[in-house]
LUMPATOR-404696 format. One line per field, with one value per residue (C-alpha): residue number from 1; x, y, z. Coordinates in steps of 0.5 Angstrom, whole numbers. Last residue first. Example, Ala and Ser with C-alpha at 12.3 -4.5 7.8 and 13.67 -1.06 7.14 Angstrom:
# residues 2
num c(2,1)
px c(27,25)
py c(-2,-9)
pz c(14,16)
This chain:
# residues 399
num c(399,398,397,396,395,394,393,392,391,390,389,388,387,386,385,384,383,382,381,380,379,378,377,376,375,374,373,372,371,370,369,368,367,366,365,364,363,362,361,360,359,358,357,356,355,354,353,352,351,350,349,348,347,346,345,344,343,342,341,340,339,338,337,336,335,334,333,332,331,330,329,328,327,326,325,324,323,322,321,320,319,318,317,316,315,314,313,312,311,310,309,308,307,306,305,304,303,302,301,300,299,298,297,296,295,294,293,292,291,290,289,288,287,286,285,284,283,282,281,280,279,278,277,276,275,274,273,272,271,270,269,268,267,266,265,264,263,262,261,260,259,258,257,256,255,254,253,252,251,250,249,248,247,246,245,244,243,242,241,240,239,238,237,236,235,234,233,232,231,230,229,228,227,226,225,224,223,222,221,220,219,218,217,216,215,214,213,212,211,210,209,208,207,206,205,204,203,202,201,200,199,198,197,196,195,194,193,192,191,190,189,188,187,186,185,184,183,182,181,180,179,178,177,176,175,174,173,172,171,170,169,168,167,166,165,164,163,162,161,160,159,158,157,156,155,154,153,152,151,150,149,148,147,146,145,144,143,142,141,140,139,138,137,136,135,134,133,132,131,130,129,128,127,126,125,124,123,122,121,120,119,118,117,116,115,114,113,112,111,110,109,108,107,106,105,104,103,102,101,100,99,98,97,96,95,94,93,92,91,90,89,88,87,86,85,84,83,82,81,80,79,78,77,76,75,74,73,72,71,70,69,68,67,66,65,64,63,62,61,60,59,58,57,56,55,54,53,52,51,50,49,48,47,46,45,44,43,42,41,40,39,38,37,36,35,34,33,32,31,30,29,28,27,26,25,24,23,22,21,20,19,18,17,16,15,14,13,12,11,10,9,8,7,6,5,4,3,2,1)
px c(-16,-18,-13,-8,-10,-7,-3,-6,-5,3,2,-2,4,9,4,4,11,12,6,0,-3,4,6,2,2,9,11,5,8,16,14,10,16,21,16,17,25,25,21,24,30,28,26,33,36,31,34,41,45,51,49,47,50,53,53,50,52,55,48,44,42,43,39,34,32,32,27,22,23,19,13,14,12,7,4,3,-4,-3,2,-3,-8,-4,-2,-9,-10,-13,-16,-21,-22,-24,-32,-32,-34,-27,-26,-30,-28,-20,-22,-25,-19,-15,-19,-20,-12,-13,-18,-13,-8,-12,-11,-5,-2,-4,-1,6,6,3,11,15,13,12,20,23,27,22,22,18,13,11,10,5,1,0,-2,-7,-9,-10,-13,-18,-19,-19,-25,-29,-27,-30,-37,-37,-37,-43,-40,-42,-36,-35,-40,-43,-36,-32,-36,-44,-43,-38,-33,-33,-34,-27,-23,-25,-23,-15,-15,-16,-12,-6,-8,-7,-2,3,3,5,7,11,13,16,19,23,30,29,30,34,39,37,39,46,48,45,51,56,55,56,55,61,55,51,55,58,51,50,57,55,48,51,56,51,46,52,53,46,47,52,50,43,38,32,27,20,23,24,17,14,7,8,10,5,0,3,3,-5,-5,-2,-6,-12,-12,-9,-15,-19,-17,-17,-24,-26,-24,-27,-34,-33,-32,-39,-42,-41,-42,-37,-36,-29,-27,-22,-19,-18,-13,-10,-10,-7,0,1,0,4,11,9,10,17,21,26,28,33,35,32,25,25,26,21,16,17,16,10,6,7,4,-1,-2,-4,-9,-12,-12,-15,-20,-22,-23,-27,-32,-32,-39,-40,-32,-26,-21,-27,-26,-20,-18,-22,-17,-12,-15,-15,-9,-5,-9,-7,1,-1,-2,3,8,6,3,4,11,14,13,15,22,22,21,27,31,30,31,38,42,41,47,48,41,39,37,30,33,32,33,40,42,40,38,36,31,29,27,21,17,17,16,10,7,9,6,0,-2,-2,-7,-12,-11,-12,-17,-21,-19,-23,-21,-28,-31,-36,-40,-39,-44,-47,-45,-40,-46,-49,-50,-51,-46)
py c(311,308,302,304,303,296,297,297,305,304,297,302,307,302,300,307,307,302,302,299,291,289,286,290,296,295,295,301,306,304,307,313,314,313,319,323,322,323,329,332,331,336,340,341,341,348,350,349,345,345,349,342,337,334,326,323,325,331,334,336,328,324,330,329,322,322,328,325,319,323,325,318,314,318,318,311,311,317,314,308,314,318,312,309,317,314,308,311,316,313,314,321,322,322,328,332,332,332,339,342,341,344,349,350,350,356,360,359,363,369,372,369,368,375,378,375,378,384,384,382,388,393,390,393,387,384,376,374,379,377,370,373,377,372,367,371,372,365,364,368,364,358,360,363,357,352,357,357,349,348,345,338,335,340,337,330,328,331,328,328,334,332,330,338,340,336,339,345,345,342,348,354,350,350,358,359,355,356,363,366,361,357,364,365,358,358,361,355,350,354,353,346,345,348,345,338,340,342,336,330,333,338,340,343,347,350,352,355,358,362,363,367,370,372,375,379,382,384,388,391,393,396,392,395,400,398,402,409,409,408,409,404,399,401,398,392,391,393,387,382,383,383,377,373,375,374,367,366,367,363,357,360,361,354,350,353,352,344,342,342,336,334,341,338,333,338,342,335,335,342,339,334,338,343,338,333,339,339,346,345,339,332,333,338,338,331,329,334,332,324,325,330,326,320,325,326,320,317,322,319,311,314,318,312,308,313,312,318,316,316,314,319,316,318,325,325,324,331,334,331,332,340,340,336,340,346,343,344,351,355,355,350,354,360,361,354,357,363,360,356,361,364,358,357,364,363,362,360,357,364,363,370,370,370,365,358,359,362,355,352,344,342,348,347,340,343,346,340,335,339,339,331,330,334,329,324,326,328,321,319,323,319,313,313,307,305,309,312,319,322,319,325,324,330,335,337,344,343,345)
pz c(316,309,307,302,295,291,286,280,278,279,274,269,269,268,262,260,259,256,251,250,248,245,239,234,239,239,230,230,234,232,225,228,232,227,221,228,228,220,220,227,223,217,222,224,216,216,222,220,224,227,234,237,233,239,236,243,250,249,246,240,236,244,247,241,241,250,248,244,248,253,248,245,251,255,248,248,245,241,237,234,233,228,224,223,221,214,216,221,217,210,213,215,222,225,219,222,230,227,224,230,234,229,229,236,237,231,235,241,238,238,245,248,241,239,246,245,237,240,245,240,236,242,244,237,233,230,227,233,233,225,228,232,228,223,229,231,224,223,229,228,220,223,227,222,217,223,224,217,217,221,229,230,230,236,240,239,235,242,247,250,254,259,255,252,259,261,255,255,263,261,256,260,266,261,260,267,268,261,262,268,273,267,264,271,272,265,268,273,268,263,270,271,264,264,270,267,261,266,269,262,256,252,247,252,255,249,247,254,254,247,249,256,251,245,252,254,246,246,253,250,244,248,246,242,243,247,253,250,247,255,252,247,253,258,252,250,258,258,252,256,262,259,254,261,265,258,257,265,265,259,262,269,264,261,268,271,265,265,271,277,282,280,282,287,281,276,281,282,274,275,278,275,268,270,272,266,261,261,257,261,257,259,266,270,266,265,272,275,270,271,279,278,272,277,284,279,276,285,284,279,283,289,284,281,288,290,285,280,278,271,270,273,267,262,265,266,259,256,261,259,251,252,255,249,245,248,247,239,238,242,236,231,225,224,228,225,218,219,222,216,211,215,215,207,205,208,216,221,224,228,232,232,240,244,249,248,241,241,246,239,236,243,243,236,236,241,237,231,237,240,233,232,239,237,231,236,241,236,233,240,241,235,236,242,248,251,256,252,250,258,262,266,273,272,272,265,261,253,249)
């Protein structure tokens, strides 16, 4: 990548079909990851969810490990990122960063009302809180934003790899649960299950709780390696854009990081199918230190195929539902609270996991369907269009 200040243009302002292409595939990625903890309190927690049973479900729980685990929200990020800078426009006008500023405290709202009541596993609360990050650093070229981005990646290579080996050294540690602290961990999942099956308070108890609980992997985890994502994204759009970048990678460059990021993820499902501590623990490292190659991958591969000339038509549908994915990415979660919970079927706990995934299909294939059935009626989305009449309100005046 070529090194440019953010006054450089990036590649156009206009909308890009092939983000939103991008963007929508991650929304059916995430949905795939996210179904799982509606569907299963075990799952939330690390535990042997009792419904999942048979070949199919630990063929599915391969599957979802390789491939979707940890590969499709760096993408979400990356395109925040890369978003921001077309939001910010050639100049950053004061205006632009008033108004970009004024997303993030939305972002924040939405991120805090989802986590506590829909899904602790929420999104917005990080992004709302490293896109004013981003914002402060609006003034950094391109290089300076990928050796920070690379900085974090090792920081956090480092660090899990050093308590992979502290815990292979400690080999008492890295041996499984004791019996009583398996059956203690059964019971809590057992009365969250229980919980969220009732609805009504004792399940918003229950999600503020697992909201909480997920407050460390979010400080230690999910920041830094959002923030990673979010400063690729903004570099690429800062170079001439994704076809002019990525796109135009050779193919043995692609393969070869698809191949990296297949092993990474090869040793992380691997991790997650263990019982034994050090297992789970190289598995979680392979994730960080491996599993953005495959994220790159996927990346790469939307680059090349935006050039094809069949493209366009082809992923029409991805596109359609990357355009209102503020939309479907919170509706997923109402989808599946009214499927999982009390206030709905309750079929958490009931399914299989191979019966869960076929109902993040279905709903996924609605969302596409629903995508196409608005935009043609209407210029974007619900929710995104309350989103652009908070942005059009007018700016206080300057003091």
């Amino acid at each position: 990548m070529k090194d440019s200040s953010p006054s450089a243009s990036p590649t156009t302002p206009s909308r890009q079909w092939g983000l939103d292409a991008l963007r929508g595939l991650a929304l059916g990625g995430i949905l795939v990851v996210n179904i799982q903890w509606f569907s299963s309190a075990y799952q939330w927690r690390g535990l042997p969810e009792p419904s999942f049973v048979g070949d199919w479900d630990v063929a599915c729980r391969w599957l979802i490990s390789l491939f979707f685990e940890g590969k499709f929200y760096p993408l979400f990020s990356f395109l925040f990122g890369y978003s921001l800078v077309l939001q910010l426009g050639v100049n950053a006008t004061p205006v632009a960063v008033s108004k970009a500023r004024r997303r993030q405290w939305a972002l924040l709202a939405l991120g805090l009302l989802h986590g506590t009541l829909l899904f602790p596993g929420d999104v917005l609360l990080t992004y709302g809180v490293l896109g004013a990050v981003l914002l402060r650093w609006r003034d950094w070229p391109v290089t300076r934003r990928i050796k920070v981005a690379i900085g974090l990646w090792l920081m956090l290579a480092v660090v899990y790899g050093a308590i992979a080996v502290a815990v292979s050294a400690m080999g008492e540690l890295a041996a499984a649960p004791s019996a009583k602290e398996f059956e203690q961990a059964l019971a809590q999942a057992h009365t969250a299950q229980l919980a969220l099956s009732e609805g009504g308070w004792r399940m918003h108890q229950q999600r503020v709780v697992d909201w909480v609980d997920a407050l460390p992997n979010l400080l230690l985890l999910q920041f830094p390696s959002t923030l990673m994502w979010m400063l690729l994204g903004s570099a690429v759009a800062l170079s001439g854009g994704l076809r002019a970048s990525l796109g135009a990678w050779p193919l043995r460059r692609g393969l070869l990081l698809g191949s990296l990021g297949v092993l990474g993820a090869w040793l992380y499902a691997r991790g997650m199918v263990a019982t034994d501590g050090l297992t789970q623990l190289i598995g979680v490292w392979a994730l960080v230190a491996l599993g953005p190659a495959l994220s790159g991958a996927y990346i790469w591969l939307m680059a090349r195929a935006e050039q094809q000339p069949q493209a366009p038509a082809f992923l029409r549908p991805l596109a359609q539902a990357g355009r209102m994915s503020l939309t479907l990415y919170l509706s997923q979660s109402l989808i599946c609270a009214l499927l999982f919970t009390g206030y709905g079927l309750g079929w958490v706990g009931q399914l299989t996991l191979a019966q869960t995934l076929g109902a993040a299909g279905l709903v996924y294939g609605l969302q596409l369907a629903g995508a196409r059935w608005w935009l043609a009626r209407h210029p974007t989305g619900p929710l995104e269009a309350l989103m652009q009449r908070w942005l059009s309100r007018p700016l206080p005046p300057s003091p």
